[in-house]
C-alpha positions as CSV (number, residue, x, y, z in Angstrom):
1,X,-3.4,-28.6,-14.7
2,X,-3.0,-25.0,-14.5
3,X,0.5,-23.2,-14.0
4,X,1.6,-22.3,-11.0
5,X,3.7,-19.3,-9.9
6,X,5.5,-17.6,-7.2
7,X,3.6,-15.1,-5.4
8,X,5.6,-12.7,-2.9
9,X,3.8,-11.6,-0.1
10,X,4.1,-8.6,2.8
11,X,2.1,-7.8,5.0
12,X,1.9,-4.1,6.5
13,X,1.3,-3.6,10.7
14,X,2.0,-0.5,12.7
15,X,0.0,1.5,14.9
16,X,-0.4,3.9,12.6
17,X,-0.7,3.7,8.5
18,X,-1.8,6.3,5.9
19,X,-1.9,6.0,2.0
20,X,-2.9,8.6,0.7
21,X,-4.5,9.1,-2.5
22,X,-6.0,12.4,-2.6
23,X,-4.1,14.1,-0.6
24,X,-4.2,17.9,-1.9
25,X,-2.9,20.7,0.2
26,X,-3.9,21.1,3.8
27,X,-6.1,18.1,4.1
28,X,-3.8,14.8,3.8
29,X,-6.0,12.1,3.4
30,X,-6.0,8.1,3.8
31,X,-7.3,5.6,1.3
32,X,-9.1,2.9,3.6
33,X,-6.3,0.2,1.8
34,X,-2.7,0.3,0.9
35,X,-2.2,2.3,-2.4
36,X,-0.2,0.6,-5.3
37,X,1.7,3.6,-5.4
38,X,2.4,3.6,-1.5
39,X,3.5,0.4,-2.4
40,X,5.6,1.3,-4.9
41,X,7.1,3.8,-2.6
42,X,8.0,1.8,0.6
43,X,10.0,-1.1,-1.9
44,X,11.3,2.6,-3.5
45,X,12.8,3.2,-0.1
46,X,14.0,-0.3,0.4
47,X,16.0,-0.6,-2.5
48,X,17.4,2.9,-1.6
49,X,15.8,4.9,-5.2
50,X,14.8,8.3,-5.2
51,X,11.0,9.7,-5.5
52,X,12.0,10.5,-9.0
53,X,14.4,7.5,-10.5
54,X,12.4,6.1,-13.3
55,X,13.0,2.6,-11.9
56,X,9.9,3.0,-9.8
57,X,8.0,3.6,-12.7
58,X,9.6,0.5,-14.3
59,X,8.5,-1.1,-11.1
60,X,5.2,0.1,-11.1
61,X,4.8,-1.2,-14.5
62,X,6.6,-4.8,-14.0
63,X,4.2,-6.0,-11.2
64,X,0.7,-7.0,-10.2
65,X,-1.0,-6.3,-7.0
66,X,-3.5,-7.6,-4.3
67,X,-4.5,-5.9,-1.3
68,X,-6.3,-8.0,1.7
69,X,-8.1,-5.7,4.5
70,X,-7.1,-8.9,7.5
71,X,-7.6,-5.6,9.9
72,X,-8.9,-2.6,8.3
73,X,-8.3,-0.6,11.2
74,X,-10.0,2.7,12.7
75,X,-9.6,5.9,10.6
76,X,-8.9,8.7,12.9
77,X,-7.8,12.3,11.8
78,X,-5.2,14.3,13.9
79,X,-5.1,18.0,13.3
80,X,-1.7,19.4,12.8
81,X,-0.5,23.0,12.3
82,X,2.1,24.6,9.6
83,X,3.9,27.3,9.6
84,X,6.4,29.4,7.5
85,X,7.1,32.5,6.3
86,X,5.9,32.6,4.2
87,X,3.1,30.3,3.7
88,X,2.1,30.3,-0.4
89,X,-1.4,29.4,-1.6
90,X,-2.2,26.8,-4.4
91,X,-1.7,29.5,-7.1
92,X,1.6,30.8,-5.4
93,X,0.4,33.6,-3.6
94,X,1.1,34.3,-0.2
95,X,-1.2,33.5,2.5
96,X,-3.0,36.0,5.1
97,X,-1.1,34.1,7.7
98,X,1.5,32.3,8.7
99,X,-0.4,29.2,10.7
100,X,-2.5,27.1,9.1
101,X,-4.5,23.8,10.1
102,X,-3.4,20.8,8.2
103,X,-5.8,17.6,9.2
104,X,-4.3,13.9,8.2
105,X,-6.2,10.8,8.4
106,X,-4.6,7.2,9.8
107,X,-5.5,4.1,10.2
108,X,-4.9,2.7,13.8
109,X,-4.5,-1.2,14.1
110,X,-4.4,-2.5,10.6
111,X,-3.2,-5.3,8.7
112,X,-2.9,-5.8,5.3
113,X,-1.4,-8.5,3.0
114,X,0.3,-7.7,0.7
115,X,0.5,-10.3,-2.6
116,X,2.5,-9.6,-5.8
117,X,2.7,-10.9,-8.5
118,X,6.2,-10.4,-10.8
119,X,9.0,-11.4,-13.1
120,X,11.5,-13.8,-11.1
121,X,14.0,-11.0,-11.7
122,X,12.4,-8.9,-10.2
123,X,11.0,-10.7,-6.9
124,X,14.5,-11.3,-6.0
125,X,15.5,-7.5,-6.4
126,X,12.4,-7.0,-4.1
127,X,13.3,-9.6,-1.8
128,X,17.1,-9.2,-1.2
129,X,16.0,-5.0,-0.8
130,X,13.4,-5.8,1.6
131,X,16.2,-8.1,4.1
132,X,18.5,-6.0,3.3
133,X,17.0,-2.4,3.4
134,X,19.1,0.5,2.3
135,X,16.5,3.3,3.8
136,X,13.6,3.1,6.4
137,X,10.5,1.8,5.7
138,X,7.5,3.1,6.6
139,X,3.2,2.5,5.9
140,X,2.6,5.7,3.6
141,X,3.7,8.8,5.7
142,X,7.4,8.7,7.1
143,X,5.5,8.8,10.5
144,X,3.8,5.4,10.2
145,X,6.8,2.9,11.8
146,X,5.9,-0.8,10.5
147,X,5.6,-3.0,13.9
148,X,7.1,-6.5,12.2
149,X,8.9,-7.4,9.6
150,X,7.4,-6.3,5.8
151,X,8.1,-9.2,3.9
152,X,6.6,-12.5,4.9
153,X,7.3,-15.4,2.4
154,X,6.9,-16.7,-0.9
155,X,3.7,-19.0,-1.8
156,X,2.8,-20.8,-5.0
157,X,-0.1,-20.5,-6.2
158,X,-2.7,-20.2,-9.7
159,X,-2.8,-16.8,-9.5
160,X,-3.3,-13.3,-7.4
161,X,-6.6,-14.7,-6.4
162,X,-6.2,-17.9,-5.3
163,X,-3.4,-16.7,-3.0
164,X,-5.5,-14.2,-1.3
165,X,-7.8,-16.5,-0.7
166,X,-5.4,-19.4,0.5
167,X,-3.0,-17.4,2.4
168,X,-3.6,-17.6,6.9
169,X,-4.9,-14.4,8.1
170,X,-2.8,-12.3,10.2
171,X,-4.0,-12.0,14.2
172,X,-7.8,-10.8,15.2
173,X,-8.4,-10.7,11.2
174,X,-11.9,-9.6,10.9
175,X,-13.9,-12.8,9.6
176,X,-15.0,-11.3,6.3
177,X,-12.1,-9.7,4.8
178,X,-12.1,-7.1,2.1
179,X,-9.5,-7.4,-0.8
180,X,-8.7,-5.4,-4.1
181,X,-7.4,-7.5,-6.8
182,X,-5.8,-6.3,-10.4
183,X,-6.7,-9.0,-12.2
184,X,-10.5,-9.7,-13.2
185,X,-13.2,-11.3,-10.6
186,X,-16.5,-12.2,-11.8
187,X,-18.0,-12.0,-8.1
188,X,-16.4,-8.1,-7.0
189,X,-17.2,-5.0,-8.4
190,X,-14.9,-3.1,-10.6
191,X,-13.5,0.1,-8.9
192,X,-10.9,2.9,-10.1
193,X,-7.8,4.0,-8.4
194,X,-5.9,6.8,-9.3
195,X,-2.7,5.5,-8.3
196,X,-0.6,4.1,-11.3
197,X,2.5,5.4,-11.2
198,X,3.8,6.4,-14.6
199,X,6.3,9.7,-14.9
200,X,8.9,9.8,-12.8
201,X,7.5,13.1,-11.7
202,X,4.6,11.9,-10.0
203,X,2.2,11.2,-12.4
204,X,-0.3,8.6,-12.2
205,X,-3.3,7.1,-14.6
206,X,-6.5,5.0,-13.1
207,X,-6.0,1.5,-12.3
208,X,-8.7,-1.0,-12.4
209,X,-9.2,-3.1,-9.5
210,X,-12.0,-5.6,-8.2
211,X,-12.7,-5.5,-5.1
212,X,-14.8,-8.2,-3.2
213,X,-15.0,-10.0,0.2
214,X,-13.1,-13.4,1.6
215,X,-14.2,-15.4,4.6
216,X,-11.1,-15.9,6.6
217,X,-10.6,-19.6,8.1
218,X,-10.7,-19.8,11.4
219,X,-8.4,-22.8,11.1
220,X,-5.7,-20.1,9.5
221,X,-5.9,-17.1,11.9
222,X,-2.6,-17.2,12.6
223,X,-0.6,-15.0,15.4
224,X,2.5,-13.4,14.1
């Protein structure tokens, strides 16, 4: 019989979420799931670190992640204004004005579950920060408010996989649920992401992922 482990799990609701993950100067984007470095960041913020303590590189390194789309939600892109004075270019020169559009994507509706896979040293650092926050939390910008409450529970389980697969669906899941999974899946296709946090200074290397489909259980479409 195979092993069995702990898997934590959070899921992520709000009105509004955005992880972005090529976000470059006026146009702040939104990956369509969760970023493992968003994640990083909003248990960052829980355990009260700084975006620069190497801890959240040591983090980033000491766990394994799954994403499931229950609700991918609908991508929408507000466009916002900046101003200064004044306002520099990429290069550090100054701009020919002092306004300047600055479009950013969300994600309106979602829900997505969350499912990591760690030391037990470390899931209890997570789970103690996450009931016992020291800063707000929020679903990628400081703007997107989570609606419940992040963590959800603990599960055993073979591995990422099999959780993803077992675990109820949150409310009005969409019946065919997209995932990304960082351990290998014979039936999804293998996709990069370039959001592997590794320098305190916010630098990142590709991550593989696999990303395939679920069918969610209509006996497990759960209300929260």
């Amino acid at each position: 019989m195979a092993e069995r482990k702990t898997v934590l799990i959070l899921r992520l609701e709000g009105p509004l979420q955005s992880w972005g993950e090529n976000a470059k100067w006026d146009f702040r984007d939104s990956s369509t799931m969760p970023t493992k470095s968003g994640i990083v960041g909003l248990l960052g913020c829980a355990m009260g670190e700084e975006r620069n303590s190497p801890m959240l590189v040591e983090l980033a390194q000491s766990i394994t992640v799954a994403v499931r789309a229950d609700r991918p939600g609908v991508k929408f892109v507000d466009f916002q204004t900046v101003q200064g004075n004044p306002l520099r270019t990429a290069d550090g020169g100054k701009r020919s004005n002092n306004t300047f559009l600055s479009p950013h994507a969300y994600l309106q509706d979602a829900s997505f579950t969350i499912f990591i896979d760690t030391t037990p040293e470390w899931q209890q650092r997570i789970v103690s920060a996450l009931e016992n926050p020291k800063w707000c939390m929020y679903l990628g910008r400081k703007n997107c408010v989570p609606s419940r409450p992040i963590l959800a529970e603990r599960m055993e389980a073979a591995d990422l996989m099999e959780a993803l697969k077992e675990y109820p669906a949150a409310a009005r899941a969409e019946k065919t649920m997209t995932y990304e999974c960082e351990i290998p899946d014979s039936t999804a296709a293998s996709i990069q992401r370039p959001d592997d946090l590794i320098g305190a200074n916010r630098q990142f290397r590709l991550r593989r992922v696999w990303r395939g489909t679920v069918q969610r259980r209509e006996e497990q479409n759960v209300s929260d």
